[in-house]
C-alpha positions as CSV (number, residue, x, y, z in Angstrom):
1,X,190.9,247.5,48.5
2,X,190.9,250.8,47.0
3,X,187.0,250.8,46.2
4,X,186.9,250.2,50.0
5,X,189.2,253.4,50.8
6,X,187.5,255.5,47.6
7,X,184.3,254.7,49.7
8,X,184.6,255.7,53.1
9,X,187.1,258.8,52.4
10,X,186.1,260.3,49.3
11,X,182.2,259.5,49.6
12,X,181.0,259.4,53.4
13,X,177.5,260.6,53.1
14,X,177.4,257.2,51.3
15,X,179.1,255.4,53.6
16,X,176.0,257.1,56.5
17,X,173.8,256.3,54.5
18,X,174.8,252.4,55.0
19,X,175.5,253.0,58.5
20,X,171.6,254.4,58.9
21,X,169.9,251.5,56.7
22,X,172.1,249.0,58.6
23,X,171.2,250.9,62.1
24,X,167.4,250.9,60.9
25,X,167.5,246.8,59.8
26,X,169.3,245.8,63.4
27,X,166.4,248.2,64.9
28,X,163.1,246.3,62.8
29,X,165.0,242.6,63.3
30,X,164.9,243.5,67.3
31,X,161.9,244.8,67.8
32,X,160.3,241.9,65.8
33,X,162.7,239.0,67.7
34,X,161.3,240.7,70.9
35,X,157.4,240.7,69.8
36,X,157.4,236.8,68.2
37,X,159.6,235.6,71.1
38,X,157.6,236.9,73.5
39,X,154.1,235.3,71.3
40,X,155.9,232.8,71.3
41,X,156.5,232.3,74.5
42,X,153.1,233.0,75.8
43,X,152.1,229.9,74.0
44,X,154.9,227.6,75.1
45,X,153.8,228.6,79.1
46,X,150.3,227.8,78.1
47,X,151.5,224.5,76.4
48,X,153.5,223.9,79.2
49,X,151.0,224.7,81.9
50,X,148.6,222.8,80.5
51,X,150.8,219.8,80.1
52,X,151.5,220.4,84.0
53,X,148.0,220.2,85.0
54,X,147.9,216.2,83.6
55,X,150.5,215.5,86.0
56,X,153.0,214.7,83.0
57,X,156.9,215.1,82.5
58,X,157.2,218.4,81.0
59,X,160.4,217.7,79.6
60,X,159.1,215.3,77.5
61,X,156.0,216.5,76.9
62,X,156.4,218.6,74.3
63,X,157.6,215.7,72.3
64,X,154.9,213.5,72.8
65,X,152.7,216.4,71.9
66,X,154.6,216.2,68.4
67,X,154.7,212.5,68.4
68,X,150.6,212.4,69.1
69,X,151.6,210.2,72.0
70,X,150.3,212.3,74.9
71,X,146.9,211.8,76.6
72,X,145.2,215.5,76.1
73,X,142.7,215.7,79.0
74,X,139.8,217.7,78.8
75,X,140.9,220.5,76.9
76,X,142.8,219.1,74.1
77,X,142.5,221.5,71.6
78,X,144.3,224.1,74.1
79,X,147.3,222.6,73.4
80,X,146.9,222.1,69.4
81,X,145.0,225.6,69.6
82,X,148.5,227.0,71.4
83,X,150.7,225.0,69.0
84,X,149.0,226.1,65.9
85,X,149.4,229.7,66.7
86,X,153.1,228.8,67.6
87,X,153.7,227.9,64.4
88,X,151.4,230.5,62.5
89,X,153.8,233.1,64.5
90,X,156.6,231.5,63.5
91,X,156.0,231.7,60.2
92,X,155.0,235.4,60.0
93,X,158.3,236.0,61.8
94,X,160.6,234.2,59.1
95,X,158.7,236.1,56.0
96,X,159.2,238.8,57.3
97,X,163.0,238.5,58.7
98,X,163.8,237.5,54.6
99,X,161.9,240.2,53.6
100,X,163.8,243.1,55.5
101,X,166.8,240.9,55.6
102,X,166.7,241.2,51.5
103,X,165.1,245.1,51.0
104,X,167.8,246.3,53.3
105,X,170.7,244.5,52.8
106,X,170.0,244.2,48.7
107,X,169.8,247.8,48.8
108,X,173.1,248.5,50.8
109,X,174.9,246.1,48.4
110,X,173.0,247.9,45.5
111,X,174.6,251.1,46.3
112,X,178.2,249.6,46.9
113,X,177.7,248.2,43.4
114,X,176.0,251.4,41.8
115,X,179.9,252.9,43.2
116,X,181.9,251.1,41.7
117,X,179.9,249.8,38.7
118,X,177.6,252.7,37.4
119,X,174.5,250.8,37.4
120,X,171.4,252.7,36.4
121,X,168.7,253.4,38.7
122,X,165.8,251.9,37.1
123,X,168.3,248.2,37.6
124,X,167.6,248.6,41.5
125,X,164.1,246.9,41.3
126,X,165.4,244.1,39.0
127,X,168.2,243.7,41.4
128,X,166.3,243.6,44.4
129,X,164.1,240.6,43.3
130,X,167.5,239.0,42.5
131,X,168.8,239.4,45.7
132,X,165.7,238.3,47.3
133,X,165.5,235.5,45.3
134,X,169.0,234.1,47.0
135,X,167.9,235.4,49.8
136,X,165.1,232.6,50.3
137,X,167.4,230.1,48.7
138,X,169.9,231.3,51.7
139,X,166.5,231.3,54.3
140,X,165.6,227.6,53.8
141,X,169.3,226.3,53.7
142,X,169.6,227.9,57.2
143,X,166.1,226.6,57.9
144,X,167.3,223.0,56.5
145,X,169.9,223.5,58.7
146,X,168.4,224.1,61.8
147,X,166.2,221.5,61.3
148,X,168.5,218.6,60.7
149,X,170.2,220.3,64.0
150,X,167.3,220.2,65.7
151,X,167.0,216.3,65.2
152,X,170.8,215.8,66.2
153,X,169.8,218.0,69.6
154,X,166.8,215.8,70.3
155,X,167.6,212.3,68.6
156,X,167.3,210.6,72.3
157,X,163.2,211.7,72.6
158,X,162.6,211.4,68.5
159,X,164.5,208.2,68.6
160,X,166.7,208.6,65.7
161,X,170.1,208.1,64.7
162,X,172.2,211.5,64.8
163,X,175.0,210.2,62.7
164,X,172.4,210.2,59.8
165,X,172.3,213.4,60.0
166,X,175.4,214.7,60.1
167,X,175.8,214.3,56.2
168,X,172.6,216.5,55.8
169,X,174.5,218.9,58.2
170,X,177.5,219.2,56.0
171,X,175.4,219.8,52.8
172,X,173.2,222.6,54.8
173,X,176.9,224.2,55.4
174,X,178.4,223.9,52.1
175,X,175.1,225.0,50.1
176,X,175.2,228.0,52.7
177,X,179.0,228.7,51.7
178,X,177.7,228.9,47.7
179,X,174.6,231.2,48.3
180,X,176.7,233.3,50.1
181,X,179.1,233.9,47.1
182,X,176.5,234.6,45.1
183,X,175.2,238.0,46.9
184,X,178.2,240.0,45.6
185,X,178.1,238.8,42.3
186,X,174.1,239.4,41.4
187,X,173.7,241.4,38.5
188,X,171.8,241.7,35.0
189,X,173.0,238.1,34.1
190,X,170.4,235.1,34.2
191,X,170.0,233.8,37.9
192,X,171.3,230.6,37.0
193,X,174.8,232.4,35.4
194,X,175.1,233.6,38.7
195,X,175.0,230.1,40.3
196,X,177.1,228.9,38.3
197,X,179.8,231.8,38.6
198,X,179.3,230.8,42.3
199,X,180.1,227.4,42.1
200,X,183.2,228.2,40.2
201,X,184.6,230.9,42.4
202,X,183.6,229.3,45.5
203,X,185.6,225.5,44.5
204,X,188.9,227.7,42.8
205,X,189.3,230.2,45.5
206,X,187.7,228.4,48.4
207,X,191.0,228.7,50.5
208,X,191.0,232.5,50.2
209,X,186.9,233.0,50.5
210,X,187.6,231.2,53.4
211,X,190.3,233.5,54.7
212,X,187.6,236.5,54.0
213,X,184.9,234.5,56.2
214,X,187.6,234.2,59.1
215,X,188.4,237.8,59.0
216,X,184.7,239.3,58.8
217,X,184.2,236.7,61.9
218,X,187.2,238.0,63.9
219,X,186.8,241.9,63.0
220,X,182.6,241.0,64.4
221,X,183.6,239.0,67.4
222,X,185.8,241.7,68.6
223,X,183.3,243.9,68.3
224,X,180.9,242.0,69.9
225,X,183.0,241.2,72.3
226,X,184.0,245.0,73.6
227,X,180.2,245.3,74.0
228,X,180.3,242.2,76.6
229,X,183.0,244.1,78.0
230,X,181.5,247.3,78.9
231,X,178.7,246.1,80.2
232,X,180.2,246.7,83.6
233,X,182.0,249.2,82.8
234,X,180.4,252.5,82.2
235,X,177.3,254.0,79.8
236,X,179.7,255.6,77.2
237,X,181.7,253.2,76.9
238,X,179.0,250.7,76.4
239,X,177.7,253.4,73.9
240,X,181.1,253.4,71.6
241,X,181.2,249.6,71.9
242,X,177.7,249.3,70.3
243,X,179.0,252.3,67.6
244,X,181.9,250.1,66.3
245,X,180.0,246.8,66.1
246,X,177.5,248.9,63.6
247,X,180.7,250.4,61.8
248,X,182.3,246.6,61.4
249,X,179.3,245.5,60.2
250,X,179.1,247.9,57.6
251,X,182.6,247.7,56.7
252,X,182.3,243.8,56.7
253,X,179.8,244.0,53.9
254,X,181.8,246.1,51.8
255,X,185.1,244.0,52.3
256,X,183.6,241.1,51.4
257,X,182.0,242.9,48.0
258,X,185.4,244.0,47.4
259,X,187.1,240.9,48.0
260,X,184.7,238.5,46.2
261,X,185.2,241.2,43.2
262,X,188.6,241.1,43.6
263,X,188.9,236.9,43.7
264,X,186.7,236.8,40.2
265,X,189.7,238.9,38.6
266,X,192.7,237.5,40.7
């Protein structure tokens, strides 16, 4: 990992400047979490209220709202008026989640590579639309995912079959697992070179890519964990705590650059 080491001891106004853009990208991806969750919200209480008011089950009722099954009173477009907007805030909140997800972390990753590579600055806007490209192929395998999770989760009201979609689960996760691979290695080849580059690294070294997952988990959950911690401990502490989960994240992005660099050559 000597790129790694070269990094943070030899160049550590580059390594702050990762620590800042990945402070700034946790800061946006909370504030915007807090304002569509809370829009979000609003609607579901007024759903829910609503759904309250026509003496129905409101554990249910949502469903039957899907399903077109539920009687809607007097007011019925309060409820499609509510779940309209639910949706509409929804999907503001995932374009714009890839977008900063892809601006920030493609240009963190950019500048790792520019390090070690020499790329030329006028390749960062070419490389950005690159990385946001598998960035919405990453997006809608997590949203693929979550949605064949969702109908596992509530199979009993949609009255479906869960084990029929426990295949679609397994090909959410391993698409996921090739997307990933593919962040590092983005660069002025065709998009479709990189996939493929992808595919082959991720089936010949998928023992040791593996191993690099588990270790990025366990360095995060530590972390994350000390934060849990502190919580009752004291202000400081809790401060530090929050400090070393941003460093780990950091340093997780660049030890998975190196190490995917290092697998293509190993």
């Amino acid at each position: 990992m000597y790129d790694l080491i070269y990094l943070i001891l030899s160049k550590k106004k580059i390594f702050f400047v990762l620590l800042f853009l990945q402070l700034l990208l946790i800061i946006i991806v909370v504030s915007l979490s807090a304002l569509y969750t809370q829009k979000i919200m609003t609607n579901l209480e007024n759903i829910t209220s609503y759904a309250e008011s026509l003496n129905v089950d409101v554990q249910t009722a949502p469903f039957d709202i899907m399903q077109q099954k539920l009687p809607l009173g007097n007011d019925p477009l309060s409820i499609s008026r509510n779940y309209n907007e639910i949706k509409k805030n929804l999907s503001i909140f995932v374009v714009l989640l890839l977008f900063f997800y892809a601006v920030f972390n493609g240009t963190m990753l950019y500048i790792i590579k520019k390090k070690t590579l020499k790329l030329k600055n006028n390749e960062y806007f070419r490389y950005l639309g690159k990385f946001l490209a598998f960035s919405l192929i990453l997006f809608l395998i997590v949203a693929f995912f979550l949605y064949a999770l969702s109908k596992i989760v509530f199979s009993v009201f949609l009255q479906t079959e869960p084990v029929s979609f426990i295949p679609l689960l397994l090909i959410g996760l391993i698409a996921f697992y090739f997307a990933y691979i593919a962040f590092p290695l983005i660069d002025d080849r065709k998009i479709m070179q990189i996939i493929a580059e992808a595919l082959h690294l991720g089936v010949k070294k998928f023992f040791w890519i593996i191993f690099v997952f588990l270790i990025m988990i366990f360095a995060l959950a530590a972390s994350a964990l000390l934060i849990f911690i502190s919580l009752e401990k004291n202000i400081v502490l809790l401060s530090l705590s929050h400090i070393l989960l941003l460093i780990m994240t950091v340093l997780s992005k660049i030890f998975y650059y190196n190490s995917i660099q290092n697998l293509r050559s190993f």
